[in-house]
C-alpha positions as CSV (number, residue, x, y, z in Angstrom):
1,X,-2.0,-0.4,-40.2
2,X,-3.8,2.5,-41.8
3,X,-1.0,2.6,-44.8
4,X,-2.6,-1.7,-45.2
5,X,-6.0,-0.1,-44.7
6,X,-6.0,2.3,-47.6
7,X,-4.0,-0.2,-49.9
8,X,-7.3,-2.4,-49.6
9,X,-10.1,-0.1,-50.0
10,X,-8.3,2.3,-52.1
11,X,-8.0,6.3,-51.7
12,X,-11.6,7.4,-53.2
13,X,-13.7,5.6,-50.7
14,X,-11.2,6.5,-47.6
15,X,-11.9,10.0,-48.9
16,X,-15.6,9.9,-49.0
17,X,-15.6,8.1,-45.4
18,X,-13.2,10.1,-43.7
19,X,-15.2,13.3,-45.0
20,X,-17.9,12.5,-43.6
21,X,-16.8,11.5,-40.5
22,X,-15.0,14.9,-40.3
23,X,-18.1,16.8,-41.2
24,X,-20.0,15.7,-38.4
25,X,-16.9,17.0,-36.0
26,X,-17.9,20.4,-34.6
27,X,-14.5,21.6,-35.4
28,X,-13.2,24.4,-37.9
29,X,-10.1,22.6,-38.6
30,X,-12.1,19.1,-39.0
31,X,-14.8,21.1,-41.5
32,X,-12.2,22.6,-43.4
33,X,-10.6,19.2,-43.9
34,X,-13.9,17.2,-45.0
35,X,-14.4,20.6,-47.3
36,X,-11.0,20.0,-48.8
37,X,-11.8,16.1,-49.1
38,X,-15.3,17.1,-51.0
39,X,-13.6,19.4,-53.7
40,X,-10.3,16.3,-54.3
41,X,-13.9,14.2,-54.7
42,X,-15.4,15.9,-56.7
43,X,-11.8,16.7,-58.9
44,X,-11.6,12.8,-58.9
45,X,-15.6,12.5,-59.7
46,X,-14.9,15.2,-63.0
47,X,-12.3,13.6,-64.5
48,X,-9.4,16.5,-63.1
49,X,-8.1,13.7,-61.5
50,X,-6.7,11.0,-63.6
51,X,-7.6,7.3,-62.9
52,X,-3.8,6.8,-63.5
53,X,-3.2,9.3,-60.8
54,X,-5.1,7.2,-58.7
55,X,-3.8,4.3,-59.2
56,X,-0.3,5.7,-58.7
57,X,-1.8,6.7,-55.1
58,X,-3.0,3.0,-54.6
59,X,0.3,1.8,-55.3
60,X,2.4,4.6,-53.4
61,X,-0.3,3.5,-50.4
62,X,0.2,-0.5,-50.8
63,X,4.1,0.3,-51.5
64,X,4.0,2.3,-47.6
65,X,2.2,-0.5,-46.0
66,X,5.0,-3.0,-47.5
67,X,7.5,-0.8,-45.8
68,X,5.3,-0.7,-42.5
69,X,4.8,-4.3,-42.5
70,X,9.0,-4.7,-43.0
71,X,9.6,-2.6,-40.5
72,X,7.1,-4.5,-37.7
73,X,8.5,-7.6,-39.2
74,X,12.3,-6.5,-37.7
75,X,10.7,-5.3,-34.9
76,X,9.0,-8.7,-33.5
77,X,11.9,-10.0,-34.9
78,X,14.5,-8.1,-32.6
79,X,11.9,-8.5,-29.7
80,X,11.7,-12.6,-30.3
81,X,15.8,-13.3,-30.1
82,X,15.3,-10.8,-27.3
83,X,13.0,-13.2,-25.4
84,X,14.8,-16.3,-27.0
85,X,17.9,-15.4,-25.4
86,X,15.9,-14.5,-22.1
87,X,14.9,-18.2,-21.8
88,X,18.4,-19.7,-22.9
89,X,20.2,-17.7,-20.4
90,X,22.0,-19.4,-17.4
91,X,21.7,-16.3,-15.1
92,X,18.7,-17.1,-12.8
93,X,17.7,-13.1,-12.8
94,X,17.6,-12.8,-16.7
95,X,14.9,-15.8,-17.0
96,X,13.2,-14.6,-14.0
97,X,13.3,-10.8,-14.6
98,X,9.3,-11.0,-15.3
99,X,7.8,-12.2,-12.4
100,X,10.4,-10.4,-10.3
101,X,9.3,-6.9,-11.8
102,X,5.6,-8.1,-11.2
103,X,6.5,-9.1,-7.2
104,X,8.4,-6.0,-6.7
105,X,5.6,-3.7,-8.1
106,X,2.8,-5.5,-6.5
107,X,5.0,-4.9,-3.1
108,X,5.0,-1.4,-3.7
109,X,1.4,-0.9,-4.9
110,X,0.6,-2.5,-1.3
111,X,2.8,-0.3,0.5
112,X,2.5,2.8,-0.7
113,X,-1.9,2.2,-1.0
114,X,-1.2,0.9,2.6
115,X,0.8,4.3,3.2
116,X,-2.1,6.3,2.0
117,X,-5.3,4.7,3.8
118,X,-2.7,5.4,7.2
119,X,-2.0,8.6,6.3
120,X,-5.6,9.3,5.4
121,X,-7.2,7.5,8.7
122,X,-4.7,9.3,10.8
123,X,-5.0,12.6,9.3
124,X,-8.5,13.4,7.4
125,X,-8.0,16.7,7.2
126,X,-5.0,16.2,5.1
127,X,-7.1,13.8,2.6
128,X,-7.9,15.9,-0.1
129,X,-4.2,17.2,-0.4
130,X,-2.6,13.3,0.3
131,X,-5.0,12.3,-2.8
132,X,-4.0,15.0,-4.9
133,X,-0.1,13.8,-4.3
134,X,-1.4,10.6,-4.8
135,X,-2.8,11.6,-8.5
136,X,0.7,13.3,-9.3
137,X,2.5,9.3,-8.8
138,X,0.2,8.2,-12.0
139,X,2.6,8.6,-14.8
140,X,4.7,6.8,-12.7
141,X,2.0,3.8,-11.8
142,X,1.3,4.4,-15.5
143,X,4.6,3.0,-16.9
144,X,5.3,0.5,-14.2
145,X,2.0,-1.0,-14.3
146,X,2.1,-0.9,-18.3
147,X,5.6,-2.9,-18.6
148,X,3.8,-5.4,-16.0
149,X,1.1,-5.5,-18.8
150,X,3.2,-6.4,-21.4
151,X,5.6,-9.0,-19.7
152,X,2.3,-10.5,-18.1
153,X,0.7,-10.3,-21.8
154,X,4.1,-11.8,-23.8
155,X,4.5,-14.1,-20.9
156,X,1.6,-15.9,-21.2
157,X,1.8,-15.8,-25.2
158,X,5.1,-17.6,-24.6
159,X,3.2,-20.1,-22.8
160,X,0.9,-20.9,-24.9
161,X,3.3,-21.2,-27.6
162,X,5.6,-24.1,-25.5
């Protein structure tokens, strides 16, 4: 996306805006980027650097946003015959892997928040250390729930497209 962005508004105006978005960071490292971004400007600005230089930029930016845009072209691709072959299948648990996933997490959401409230109601004292064990399962709430996301999300794209 950004190689597509700087292929349309071209490398002199990304490097004024992105200085001065940098220059309001409180940051060393982000002031002595929009520093470095001011003296290319102002090389560009007196001539040091060439408008054919620039324009070799523009193209080397528009030729990596080609190559991006091929590369997220095989991706959906790979991910469409994926889903294609999903729905053609015979084998009840390859079409219905989806809503299986979704059942089998919503279960456990309910169990183990169920879990929790007992273990809370029954033992207060212990709350603030059953909470804290609680907060160490989110990277694993984190994926689950995020693959739900997407098979609910692509799910109900694939609807809309039959």
């Amino acid at each position: 996306m950004i190689p597509a962005l700087l292929a349309q508004i071209g490398l002199p105006l990304l490097m004024k805006a992105v200085g001065a978005g940098l220059d309001h960071i409180d940051n060393p490292i982000a002031k002595t980027a929009a520093e470095g971004l001011k003296q290319v400007e102002k090389a560009v600005t007196k001539g040091d650097v060439t408008p054919e230089q620039i324009h070799a930029a523009n193209r080397h930016t528009e030729r990596m946003a080609e190559i991006e845009l091929a590369r997220d072209t095989e991706t959906l691709k790979s991910v469409n015959r994926t889903i294609r072959a999903e729905v053609a299948s015979e084998d009840a648990f390859v079409r219905r892997w989806r809503p299986s996933f979704g059942y089998a997490v919503a279960l456990t959401w309910i169990m183990t928040m169920g879990a929790i409230a007992y273990a809370i109601i029954l033992t207060p004292l212990q709350a603030p250390s059953i909470i804290a064990a609680l907060v160490n399962t989110s990277p694993i709430w984190g994926i689950a729930l995020g693959v739900l996301g997407v098979s609910v999300v692509k799910r109900s794209a694939d609807k809309k497209l039959s």
